[in-house]
N, C-alpha and C positions, 0 to 999 in steps of 0.2 A: 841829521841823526841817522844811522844805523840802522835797518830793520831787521830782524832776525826772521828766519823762514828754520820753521822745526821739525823735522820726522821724528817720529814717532813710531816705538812698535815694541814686542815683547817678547817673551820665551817664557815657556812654562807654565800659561794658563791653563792649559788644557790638560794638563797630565793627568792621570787617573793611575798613580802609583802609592803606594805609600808614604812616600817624600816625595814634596814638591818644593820647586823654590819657583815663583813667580817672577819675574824682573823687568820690568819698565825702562827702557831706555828715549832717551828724547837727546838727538842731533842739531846742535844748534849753527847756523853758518849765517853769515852776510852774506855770501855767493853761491848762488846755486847753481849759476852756470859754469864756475868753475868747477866746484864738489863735481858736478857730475859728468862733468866732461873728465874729471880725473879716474873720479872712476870706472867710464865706460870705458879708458885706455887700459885702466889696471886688468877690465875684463879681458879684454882684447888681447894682451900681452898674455893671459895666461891662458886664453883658447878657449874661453867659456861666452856664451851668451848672455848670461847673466847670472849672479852669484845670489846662493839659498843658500844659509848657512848647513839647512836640513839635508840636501841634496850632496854633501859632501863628507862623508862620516868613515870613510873606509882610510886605510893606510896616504891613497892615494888623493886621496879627499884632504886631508890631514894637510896634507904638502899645499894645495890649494887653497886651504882655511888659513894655512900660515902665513904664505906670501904672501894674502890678499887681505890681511889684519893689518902686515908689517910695511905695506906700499900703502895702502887706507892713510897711516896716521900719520903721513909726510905731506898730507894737506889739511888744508887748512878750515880746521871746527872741534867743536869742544863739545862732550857731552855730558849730560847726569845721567843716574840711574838711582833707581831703589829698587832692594830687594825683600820681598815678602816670602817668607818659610812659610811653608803649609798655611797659604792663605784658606782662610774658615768661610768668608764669604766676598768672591775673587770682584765682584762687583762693586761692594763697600772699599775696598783695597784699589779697587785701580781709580776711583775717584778721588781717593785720599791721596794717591801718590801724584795725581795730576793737580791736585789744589799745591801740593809741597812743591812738586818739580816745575810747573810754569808760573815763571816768577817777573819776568821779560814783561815790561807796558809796551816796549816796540814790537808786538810780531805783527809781522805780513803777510806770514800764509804758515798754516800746520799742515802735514802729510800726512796721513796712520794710513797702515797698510787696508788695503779693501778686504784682504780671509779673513777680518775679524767679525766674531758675531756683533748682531745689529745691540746688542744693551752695552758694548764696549766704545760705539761710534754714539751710542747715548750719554752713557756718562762723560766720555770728554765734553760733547758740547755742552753739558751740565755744570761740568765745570769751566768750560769756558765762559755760559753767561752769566753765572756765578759772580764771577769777577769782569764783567762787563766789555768780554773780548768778543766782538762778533763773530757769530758762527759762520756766517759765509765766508772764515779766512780760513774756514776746514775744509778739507776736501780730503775724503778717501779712493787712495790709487790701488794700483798692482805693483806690485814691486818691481814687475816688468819695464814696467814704463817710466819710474821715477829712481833715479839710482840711489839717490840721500835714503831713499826707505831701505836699500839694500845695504846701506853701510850699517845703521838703527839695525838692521837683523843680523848681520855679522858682529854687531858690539853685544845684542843681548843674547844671542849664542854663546859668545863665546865665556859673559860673565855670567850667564847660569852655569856654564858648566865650571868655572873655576869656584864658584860658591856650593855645588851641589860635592865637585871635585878636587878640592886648589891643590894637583901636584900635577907633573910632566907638562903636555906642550899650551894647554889650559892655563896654567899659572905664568908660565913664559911670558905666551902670550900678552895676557893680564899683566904682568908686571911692566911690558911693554907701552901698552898704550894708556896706562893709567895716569901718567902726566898731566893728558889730557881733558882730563874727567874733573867734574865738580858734583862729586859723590855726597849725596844727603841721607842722613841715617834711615 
């Protein structure tokens, strides 16, 4: 059987705007030595050390963000996401979305990114023993070090922004890779 190994990571917790849209993405593959060997090449090819979606926001960033969406989803994994507007209390919210989004009896290993605060790497494993999935198959990384968590941040970039945004390279985008999504309300 299969094991699936998941990244994990988000956009939009932190915002301290009027509008918020929170979004939870979770990267699901069999191979993780492929996923990230693909995408260390994607890096490579476009001249960067390692892709942030955050670190790329300008015209020329833009260009970056696209190619590295558009080469992303020519390998091979599938993700979910949900989306929270103006979550009221972002703690109850990412629990919830982590009891809805991991659904998998096969996982082998979770990834969440390591900048999140310490009650966000709480409530996952809250819900992971919840439903009886051993916490020592979590590990929090750097995005540095783990490419799958850089794809997880390039997918929830780019669908907060088309849900905060849905028109020009945002919705492109998004209409792009959404094939591959198994999007729960």
């Amino acid at each position: 059987m299969d094991k699936n190994i998941i990244y994990i990571d988000e956009s939009g917790i932190h915002k301290d705007t009027k509008h918020s849209t929170f979004v939870l993405v979770y990267v699901s593959i069999q191979n993780d030595e492929s996923l990230n060997l693909g995408i260390e090449k994607i890096e490579k090819d476009l001249g960067i050390s390692h892709f942030h979606w955050a670190d790329f926001g300008s015209k020329m960033g833009w260009k970056i963000r696209r190619n590295f969406i558009i080469r992303a989803a020519r390998l091979a994994f599938s993700f979910k996401y949900t989306v929270i507007k103006n979550p009221v209390n972002p703690t109850d919210e990412l629990y919830n979305s982590i009891v809805i989004l991991l659904t998998e009896s096969n996982i082998q290993k979770i990834f969440i990114d390591g900048k999140q605060p310490r009650w966000y790497e709480r409530q996952i494993k809250k819900s992971l023993n919840d439903r009886g999935i051993p916490v020592k198959n979590l590990r929090t990384v750097k995005d540095q070090s783990i490419a799958g968590i850089r794809l997880a941040d390039a997918l929830a970039g780019l669908i907060r922004l088309y849900y905060d945004k849905p028109e020009g390279i945002p919705k492109e985008l998004y209409e792009y890779i959404k094939y591959k999504r198994n999007h729960l309300p």
